[in-house]
C-alpha positions as CSV (number, residue, x, y, z in Angstrom):
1,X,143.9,34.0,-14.5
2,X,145.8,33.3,-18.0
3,X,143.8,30.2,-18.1
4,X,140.7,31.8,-17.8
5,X,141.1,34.4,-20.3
6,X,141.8,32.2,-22.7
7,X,138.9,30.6,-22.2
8,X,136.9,33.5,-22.6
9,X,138.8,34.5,-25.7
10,X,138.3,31.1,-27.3
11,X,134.6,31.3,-26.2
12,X,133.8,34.7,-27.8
13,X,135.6,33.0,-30.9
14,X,133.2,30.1,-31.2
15,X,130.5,32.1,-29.9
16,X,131.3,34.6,-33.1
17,X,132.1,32.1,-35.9
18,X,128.5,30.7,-34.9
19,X,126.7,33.8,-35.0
20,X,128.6,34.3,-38.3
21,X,127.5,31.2,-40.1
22,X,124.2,32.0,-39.1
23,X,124.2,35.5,-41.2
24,X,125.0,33.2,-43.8
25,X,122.2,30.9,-43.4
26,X,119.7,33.5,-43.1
27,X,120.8,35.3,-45.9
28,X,120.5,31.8,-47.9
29,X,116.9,31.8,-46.6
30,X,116.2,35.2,-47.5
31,X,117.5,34.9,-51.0
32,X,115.2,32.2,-51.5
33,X,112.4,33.7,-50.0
34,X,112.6,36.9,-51.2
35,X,109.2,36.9,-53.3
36,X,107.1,35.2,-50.0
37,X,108.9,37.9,-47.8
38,X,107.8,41.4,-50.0
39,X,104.3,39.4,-50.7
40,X,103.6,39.9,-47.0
41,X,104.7,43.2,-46.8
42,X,102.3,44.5,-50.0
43,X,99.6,42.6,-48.8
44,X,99.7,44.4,-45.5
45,X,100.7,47.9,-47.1
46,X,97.7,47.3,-49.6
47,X,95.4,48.2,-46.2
48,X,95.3,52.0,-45.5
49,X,96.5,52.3,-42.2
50,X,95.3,56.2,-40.6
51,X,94.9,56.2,-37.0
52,X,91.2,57.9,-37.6
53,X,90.1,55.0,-39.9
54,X,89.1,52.9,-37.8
55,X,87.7,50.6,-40.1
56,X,90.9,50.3,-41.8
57,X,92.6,50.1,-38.4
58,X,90.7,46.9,-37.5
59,X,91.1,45.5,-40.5
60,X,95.1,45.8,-40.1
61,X,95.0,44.3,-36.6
62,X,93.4,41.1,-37.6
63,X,95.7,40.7,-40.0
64,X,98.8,41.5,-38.4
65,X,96.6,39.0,-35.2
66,X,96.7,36.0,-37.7
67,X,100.3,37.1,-39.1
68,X,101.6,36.4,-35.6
69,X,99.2,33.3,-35.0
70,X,100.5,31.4,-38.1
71,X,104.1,31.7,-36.8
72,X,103.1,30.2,-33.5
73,X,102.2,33.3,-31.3
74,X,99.6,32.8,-29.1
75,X,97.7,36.2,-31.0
76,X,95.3,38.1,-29.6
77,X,94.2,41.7,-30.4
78,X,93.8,43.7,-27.1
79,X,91.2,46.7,-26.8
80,X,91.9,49.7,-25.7
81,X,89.7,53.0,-24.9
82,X,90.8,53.8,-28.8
83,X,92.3,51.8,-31.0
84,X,93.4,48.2,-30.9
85,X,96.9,46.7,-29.7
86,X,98.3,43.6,-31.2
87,X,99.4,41.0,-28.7
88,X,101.6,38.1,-29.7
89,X,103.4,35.6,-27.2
90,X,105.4,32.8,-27.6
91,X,107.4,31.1,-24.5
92,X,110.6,29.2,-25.2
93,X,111.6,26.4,-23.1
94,X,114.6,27.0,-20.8
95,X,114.8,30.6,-22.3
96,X,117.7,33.3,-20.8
97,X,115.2,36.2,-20.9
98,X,111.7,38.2,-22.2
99,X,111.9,40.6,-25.2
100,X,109.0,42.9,-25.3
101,X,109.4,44.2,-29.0
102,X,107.4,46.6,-30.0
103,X,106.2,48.4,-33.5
104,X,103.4,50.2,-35.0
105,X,100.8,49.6,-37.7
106,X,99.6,53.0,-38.3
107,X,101.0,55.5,-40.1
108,X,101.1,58.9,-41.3
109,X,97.7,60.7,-43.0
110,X,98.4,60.7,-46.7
111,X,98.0,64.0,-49.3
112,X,97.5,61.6,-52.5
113,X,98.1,64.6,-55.3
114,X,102.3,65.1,-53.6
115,X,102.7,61.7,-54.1
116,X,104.4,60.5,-57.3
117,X,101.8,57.2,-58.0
118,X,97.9,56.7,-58.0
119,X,97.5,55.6,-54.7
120,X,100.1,55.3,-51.9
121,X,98.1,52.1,-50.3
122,X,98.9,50.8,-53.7
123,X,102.8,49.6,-53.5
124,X,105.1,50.3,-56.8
125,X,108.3,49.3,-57.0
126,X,110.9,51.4,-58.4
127,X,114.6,50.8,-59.8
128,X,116.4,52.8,-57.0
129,X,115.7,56.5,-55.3
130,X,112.5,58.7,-57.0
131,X,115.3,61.7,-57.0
132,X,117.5,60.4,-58.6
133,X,115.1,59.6,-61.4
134,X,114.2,56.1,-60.5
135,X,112.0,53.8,-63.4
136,X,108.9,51.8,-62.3
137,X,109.5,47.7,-62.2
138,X,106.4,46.5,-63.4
139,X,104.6,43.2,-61.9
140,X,107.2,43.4,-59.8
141,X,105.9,40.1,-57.4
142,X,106.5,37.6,-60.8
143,X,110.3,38.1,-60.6
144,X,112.6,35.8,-59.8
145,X,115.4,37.9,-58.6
146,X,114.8,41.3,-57.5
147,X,117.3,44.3,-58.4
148,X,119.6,45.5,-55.2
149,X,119.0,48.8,-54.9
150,X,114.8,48.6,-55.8
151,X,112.8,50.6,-53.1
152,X,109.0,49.7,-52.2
153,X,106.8,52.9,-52.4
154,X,103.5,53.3,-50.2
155,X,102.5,54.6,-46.9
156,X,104.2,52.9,-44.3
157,X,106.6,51.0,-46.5
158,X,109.3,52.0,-43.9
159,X,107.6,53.6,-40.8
160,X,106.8,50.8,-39.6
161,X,105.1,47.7,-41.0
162,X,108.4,46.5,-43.3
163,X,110.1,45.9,-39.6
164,X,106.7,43.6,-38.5
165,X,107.3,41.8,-41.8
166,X,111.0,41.9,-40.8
167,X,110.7,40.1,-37.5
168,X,108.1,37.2,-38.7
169,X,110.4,36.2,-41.5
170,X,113.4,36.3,-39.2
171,X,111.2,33.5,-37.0
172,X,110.5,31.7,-40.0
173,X,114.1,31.8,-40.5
174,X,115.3,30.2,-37.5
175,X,112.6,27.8,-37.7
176,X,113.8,26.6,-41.3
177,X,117.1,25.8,-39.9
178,X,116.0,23.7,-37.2
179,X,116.5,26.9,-34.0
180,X,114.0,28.2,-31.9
181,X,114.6,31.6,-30.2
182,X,116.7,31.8,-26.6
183,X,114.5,34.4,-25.6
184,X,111.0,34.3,-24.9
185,X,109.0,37.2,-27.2
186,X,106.1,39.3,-26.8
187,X,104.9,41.4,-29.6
188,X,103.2,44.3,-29.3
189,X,101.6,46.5,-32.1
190,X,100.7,50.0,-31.7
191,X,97.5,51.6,-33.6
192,X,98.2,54.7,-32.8
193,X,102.1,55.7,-32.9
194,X,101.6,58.1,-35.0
195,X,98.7,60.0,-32.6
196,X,100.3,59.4,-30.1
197,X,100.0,56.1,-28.4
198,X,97.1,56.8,-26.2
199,X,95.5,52.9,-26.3
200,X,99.1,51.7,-25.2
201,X,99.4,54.3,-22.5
202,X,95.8,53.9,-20.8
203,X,96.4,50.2,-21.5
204,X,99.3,49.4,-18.8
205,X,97.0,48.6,-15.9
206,X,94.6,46.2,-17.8
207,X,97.5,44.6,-19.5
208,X,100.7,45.3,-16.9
209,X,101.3,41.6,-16.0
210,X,101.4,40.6,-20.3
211,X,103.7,43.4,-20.6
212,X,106.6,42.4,-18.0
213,X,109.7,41.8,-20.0
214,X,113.8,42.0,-18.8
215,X,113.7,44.5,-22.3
216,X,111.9,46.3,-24.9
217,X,113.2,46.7,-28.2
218,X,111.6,49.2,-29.8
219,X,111.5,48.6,-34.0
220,X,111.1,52.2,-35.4
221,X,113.1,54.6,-36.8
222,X,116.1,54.5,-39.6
223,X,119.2,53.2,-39.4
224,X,122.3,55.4,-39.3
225,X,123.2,57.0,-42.6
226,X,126.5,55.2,-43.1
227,X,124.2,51.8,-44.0
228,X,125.5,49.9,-40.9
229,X,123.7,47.9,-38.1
230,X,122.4,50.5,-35.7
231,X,121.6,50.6,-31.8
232,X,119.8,53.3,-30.4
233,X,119.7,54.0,-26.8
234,X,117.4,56.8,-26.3
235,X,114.6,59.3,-27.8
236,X,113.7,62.9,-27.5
237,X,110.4,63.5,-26.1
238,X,108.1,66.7,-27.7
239,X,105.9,69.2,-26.8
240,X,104.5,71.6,-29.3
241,X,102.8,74.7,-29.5
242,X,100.7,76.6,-31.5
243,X,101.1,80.6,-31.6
244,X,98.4,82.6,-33.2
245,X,99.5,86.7,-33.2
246,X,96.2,88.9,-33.6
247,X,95.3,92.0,-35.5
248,X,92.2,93.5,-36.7
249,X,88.9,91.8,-36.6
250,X,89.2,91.1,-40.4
251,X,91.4,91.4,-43.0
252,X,92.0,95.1,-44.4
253,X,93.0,96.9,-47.5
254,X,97.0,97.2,-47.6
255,X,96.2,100.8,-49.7
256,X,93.9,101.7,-47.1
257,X,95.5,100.8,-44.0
258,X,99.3,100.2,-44.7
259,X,101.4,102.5,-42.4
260,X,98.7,102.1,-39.9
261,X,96.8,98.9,-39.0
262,X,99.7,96.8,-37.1
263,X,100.0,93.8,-39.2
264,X,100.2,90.4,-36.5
265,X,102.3,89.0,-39.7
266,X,105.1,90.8,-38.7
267,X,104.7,90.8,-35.2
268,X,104.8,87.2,-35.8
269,X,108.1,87.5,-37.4
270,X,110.2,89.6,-34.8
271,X,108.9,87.3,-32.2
272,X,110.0,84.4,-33.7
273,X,113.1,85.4,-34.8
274,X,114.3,87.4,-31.1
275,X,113.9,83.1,-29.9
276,X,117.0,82.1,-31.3
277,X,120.8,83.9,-32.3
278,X,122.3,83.8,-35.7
279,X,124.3,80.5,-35.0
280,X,120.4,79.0,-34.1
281,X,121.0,78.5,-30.5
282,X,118.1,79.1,-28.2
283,X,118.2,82.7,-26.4
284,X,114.9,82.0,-24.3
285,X,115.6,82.1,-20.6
286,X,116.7,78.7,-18.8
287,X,116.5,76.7,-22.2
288,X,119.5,74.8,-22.2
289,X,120.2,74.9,-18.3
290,X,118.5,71.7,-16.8
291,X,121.4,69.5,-19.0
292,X,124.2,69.0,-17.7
293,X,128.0,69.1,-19.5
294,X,128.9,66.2,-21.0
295,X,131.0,64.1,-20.0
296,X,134.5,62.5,-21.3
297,X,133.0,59.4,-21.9
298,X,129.9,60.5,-23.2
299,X,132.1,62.9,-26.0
300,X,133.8,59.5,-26.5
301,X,130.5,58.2,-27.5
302,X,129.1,60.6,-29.6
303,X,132.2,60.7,-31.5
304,X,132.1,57.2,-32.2
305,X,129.1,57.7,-34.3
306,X,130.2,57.3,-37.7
307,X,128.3,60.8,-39.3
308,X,130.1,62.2,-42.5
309,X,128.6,66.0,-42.4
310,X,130.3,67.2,-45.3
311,X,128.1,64.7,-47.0
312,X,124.9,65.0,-44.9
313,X,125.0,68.8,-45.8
314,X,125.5,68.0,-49.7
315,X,122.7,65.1,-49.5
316,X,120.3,68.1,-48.1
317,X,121.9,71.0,-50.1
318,X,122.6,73.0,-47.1
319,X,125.4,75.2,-46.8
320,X,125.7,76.0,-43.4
321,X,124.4,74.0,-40.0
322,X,122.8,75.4,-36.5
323,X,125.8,75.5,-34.2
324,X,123.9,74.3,-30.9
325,X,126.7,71.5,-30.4
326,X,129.5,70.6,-31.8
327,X,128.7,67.7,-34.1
328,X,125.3,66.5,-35.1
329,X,125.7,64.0,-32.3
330,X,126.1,66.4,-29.7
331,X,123.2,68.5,-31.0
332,X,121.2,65.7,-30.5
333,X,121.9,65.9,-26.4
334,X,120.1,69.5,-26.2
335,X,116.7,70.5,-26.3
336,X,115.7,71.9,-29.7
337,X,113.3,74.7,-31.0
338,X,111.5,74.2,-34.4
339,X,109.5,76.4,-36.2
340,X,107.5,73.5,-37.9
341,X,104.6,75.3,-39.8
342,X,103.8,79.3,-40.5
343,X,100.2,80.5,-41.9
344,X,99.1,83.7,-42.7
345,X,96.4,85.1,-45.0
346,X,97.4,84.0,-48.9
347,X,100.9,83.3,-51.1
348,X,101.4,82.9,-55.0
349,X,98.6,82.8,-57.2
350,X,95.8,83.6,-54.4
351,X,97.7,86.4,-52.8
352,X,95.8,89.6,-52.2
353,X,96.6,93.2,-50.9
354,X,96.0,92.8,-47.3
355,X,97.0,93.4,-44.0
356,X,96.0,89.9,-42.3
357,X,93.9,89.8,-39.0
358,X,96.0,86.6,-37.9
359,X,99.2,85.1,-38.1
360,X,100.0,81.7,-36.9
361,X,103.3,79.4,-36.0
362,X,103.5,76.0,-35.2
363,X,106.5,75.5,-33.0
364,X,107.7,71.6,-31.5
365,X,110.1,71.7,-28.6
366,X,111.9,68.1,-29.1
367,X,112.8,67.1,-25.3
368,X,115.9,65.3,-23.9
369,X,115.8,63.2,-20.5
370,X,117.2,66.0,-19.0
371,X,113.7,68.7,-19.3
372,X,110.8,68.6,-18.5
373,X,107.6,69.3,-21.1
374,X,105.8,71.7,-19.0
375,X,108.8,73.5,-17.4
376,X,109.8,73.9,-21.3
377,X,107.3,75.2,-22.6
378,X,106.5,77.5,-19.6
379,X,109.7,78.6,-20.5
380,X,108.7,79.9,-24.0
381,X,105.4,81.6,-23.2
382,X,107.5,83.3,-20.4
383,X,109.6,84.7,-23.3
384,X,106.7,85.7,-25.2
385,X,105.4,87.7,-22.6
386,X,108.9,88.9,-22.1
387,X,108.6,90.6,-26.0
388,X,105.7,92.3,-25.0
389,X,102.4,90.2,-25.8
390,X,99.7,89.3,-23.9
391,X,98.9,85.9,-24.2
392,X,95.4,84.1,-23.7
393,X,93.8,81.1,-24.4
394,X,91.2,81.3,-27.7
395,X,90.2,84.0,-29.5
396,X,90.3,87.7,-27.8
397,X,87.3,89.3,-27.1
398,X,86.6,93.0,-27.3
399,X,88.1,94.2,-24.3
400,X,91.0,92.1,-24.4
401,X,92.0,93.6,-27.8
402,X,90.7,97.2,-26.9
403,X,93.3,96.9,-23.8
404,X,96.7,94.7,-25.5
405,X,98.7,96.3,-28.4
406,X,100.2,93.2,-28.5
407,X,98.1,89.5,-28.6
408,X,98.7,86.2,-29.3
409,X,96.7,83.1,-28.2
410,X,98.7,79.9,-27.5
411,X,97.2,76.5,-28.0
412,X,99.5,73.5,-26.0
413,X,99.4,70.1,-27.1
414,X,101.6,67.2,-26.8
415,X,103.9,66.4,-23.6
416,X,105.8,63.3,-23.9
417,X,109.2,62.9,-22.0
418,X,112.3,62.0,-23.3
419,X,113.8,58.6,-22.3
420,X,117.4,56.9,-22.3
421,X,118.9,53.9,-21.4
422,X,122.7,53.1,-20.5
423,X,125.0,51.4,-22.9
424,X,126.6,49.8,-20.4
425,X,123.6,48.0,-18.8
426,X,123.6,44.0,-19.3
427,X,121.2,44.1,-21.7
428,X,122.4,46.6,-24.0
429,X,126.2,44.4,-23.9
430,X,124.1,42.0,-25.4
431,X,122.7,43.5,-28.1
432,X,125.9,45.0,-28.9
433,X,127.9,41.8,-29.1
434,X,125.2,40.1,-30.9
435,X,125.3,42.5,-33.7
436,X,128.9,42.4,-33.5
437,X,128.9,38.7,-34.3
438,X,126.8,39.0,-36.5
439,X,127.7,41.5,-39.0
440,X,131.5,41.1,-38.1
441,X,131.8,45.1,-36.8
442,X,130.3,47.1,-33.7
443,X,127.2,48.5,-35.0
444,X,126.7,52.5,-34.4
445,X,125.2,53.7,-30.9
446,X,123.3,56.6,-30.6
447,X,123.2,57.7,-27.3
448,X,120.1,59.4,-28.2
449,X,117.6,59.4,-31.3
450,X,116.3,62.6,-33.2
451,X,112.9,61.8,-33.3
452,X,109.9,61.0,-30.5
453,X,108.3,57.5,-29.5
454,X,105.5,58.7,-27.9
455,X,105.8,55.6,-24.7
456,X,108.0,57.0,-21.9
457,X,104.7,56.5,-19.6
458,X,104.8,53.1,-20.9
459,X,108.7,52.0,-20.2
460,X,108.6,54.6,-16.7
461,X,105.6,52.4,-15.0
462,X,107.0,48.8,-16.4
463,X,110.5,49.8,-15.5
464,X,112.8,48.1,-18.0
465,X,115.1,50.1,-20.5
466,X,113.8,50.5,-23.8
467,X,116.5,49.8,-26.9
468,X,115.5,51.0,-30.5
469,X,116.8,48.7,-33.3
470,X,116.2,50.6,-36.4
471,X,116.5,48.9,-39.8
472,X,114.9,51.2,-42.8
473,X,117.1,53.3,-45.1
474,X,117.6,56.6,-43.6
475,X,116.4,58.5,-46.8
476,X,113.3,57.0,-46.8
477,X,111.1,59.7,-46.8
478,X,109.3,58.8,-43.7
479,X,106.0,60.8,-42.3
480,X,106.6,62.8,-46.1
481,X,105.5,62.2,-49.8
482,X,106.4,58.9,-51.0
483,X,107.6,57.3,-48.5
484,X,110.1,54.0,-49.5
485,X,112.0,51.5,-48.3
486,X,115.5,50.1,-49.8
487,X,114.8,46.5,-50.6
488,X,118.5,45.8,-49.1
489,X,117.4,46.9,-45.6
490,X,114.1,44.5,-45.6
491,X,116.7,41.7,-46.1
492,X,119.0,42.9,-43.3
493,X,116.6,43.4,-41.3
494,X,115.9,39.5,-41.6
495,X,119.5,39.1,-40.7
496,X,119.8,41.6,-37.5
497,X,116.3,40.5,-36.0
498,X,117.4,36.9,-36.5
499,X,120.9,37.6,-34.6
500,X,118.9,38.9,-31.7
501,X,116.1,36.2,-31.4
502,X,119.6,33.8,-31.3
503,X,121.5,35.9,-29.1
């Protein structure tokens, strides 16, 4: 028995020291490839990349097609009822296992006038962070060296074409140092993340037997705020819904009718605020009750995470946080309830003396494994009614509002579970110790991710687990106003991506 655990001791030293060295090479080859590696990455940022451009869309998927095909992929762009996947495969001889690793090319529609350049398809460079009053770096691809803390700044510059451009370099990579993968990879490239993934979901019978993988790594999101490697084991699902509170017909004279027209503004108000108690928990009926307690282990876990809240709260300027759990970690494990949007009549300069007919709320319900979408939101409307409103589909009609004091008209979209996979499975040992090697400390795992990757159809009917390994800066602005990505994480990412392709 001594014998033996030597021997595994000795072998996770060599095994380590070799994953080490490799870091090293990699970051040689990055350093010296810097300019080749953010070429790529404009080039592909330069075309605008909105799910309802198609044109635009195509245009991105035969590029990203002949990105993959120049690295030895066998490419291939596969239709779907809406827009088009991105398929790359390449086998490995006497490989140990199939990645599926996934990523999307489209990102988030674009309001030109918030953002802080001419054009956000048009990449700038910029010395550090915009806040912090960051100066332009002009012709930016004709430098040698490029500054450490310089951020790209475009649409999509971080969620999610910088970890495509990530992946492709790390193959290049291992291919400059003489090292093909262990694992045999297939790529797939969403068109449609950010409307939610419809092409991939309708696409699993036509495509089921290109799809079959032992994994999917899933290469979205940011890394954890403290700057290291990051695993993350799970996302929250969503389901939203939109709440429109009625008045009058038309808007009416605040003189006029104050004191007397009920104004759905207010209505809208009360409601809203008798969802949730002054420390921000829930108070709707059954919210939090299909999750069960955490366990020991899984406290263990969450506390592992390395957050610094103190700091979080200064970076946001918030003085106070929702007290749902414990830590930011644990709040993570419950359900939320967002108000995400509110709308009624006119603010600042256009404001008027009104009393507005309508008053509307966008609210998301983020999801954890745990709940189900339709049982949630069920759940809400039942507390609606609860406050006294009649709820309908569409606008009211005459009798409707001649009968209901109370209206409001509720508009469901969305529905996408939650998912989570185990740390302890084989496959997620792997990844662990592979990032362990190779950055010489555990990286953070997050038991389960803040935001929504709109595929647990996908990763339910294929039945593997699904592993996120994140790799953008965590301030990076993503689905907002300039959007960026820290120069420093592109260059990791080489370096992570490389350490799992060698695993």
């Amino acid at each position: 028995m001594r014998t033996l655990t030597v021997f595994l001791v000795v072998q996770a030293l060599v095994a380590g020291a070799a994953q080490a060295q490799l870091r090293t090479e990699v970051q040689d080859y990055v350093s010296a490839h810097q300019q080749q590696i953010l070429g790529e990455l404009v080039s592909l940022l330069e075309i605008p990349n909105i799910a309802a451009d198609r044109a635009n869309i195509r245009r991105n998927a035969e590029r990203l097609r002949e990105m993959l095909a120049r690295r030895g992929f066998a490419a291939e762009i596969l239709e779907t009822s809406v827009n088009p996947l991105v398929f790359g495969e390449m086998r490995v001889p006497g490989a140990q296992r199939t990645l599926l690793l996934y990523a999307h090319y489209d990102g988030q529609p674009v309001n030109p006038s918030g953002w802080r350049q001419d054009d956000p398809f048009r990449p700038i460079l910029r010395d550090g962070r915009l806040e912090d009053g960051a100066r332009e770096i002009t012709n930016f691809l004709t430098l040698d060296r490029l500054p450490t803390q310089a951020r790209v700044y475009a649409r999509s510059a971080s969620d999610d074409k910088s970890p495509i451009v990530a992946l492709l370099a790390a193959v290049d990579a291992l291919r400059s140092l003489g090292r093909q993968p262990t694992s045999n990879l297939k790529v797939i490239l969403d068109g449609e993340e950010e409307a939610g993934s419809r092409g991939l979901v309708g696409s699993m019978d036509r495509y089921r037997e290109k799809y079959s993988a032992d994994v999917m790594l899933i290469l979205d999101g940011p890394i954890h705020a403290s700057g290291r490697p990051t695993l993350t084991f799970g996302a929250r699902g969503i389901v939203s819904l939109d709440l429109t509170v009625h008045g009058a017909k038309s808007d009416l004279h605040s003189g006029h009718y104050g004191n007397w027209a009920p104004n759905p503004a207010m209505d809208l108000a009360r409601l809203l605020a008798s969802m949730k108690d002054e420390s921000g928990r829930a108070v709707v009926a059954g919210f939090y009750d299909d999750v069960p307690p955490l366990t020991p282990e899984e406290k263990r876990i969450l506390e592992d995470v390395p957050d610094d809240p103190q700091e979080l709260m200064r970076f946001f300027g918030i003085a106070r946080t929702d007290k749902v759990g414990a830590s930011l970690q644990e709040a993570l494990q419950y359900p939320s309830l967002n108000i995400r949007g509110l709308s009624s009549a006119y603010v600042g300069a256009g404001a008027r003396t009104i009393i507005p007919s309508t008053a509307t709320a966008a609210i998301d319900i983020r999801l954890v494994q745990e709940t189900d979408p339709d049982r949630m939101a069920e759940r809400v409307i039942a507390h609606i009614r609860g406050q006294g409103f009649h709820v309908i589909e569409g606008e009211p009609d005459d009798a409707t509002r001649a009968r209901y004091p109370r209206i409001v008209s509720v508009r469901r979209s969305g529905g996408t579970r939650a998912y989570r996979s185990e740390m302890t499975l084989r496959e997620s040992r792997q990844l662990i110790q592979a990032l362990e090697r190779a950055w010489g400390q555990p990286p953070v795992r997050i038991r389960t991710s803040g935001g929504t990757v709109p595929i647990y159809p996908f990763i339910e009917a294929l039945g593997f687990p699904a592993i996120s390994v994140p790799v953008v800066n965590f301030d990076n602005n993503q689905h907002s106003e300039n959007e960026n990505l820290r120069l420093d994480n592109l260059w990791n990412a080489v370096v992570t991506f490389s350490a799992i392709l060698a695993m």
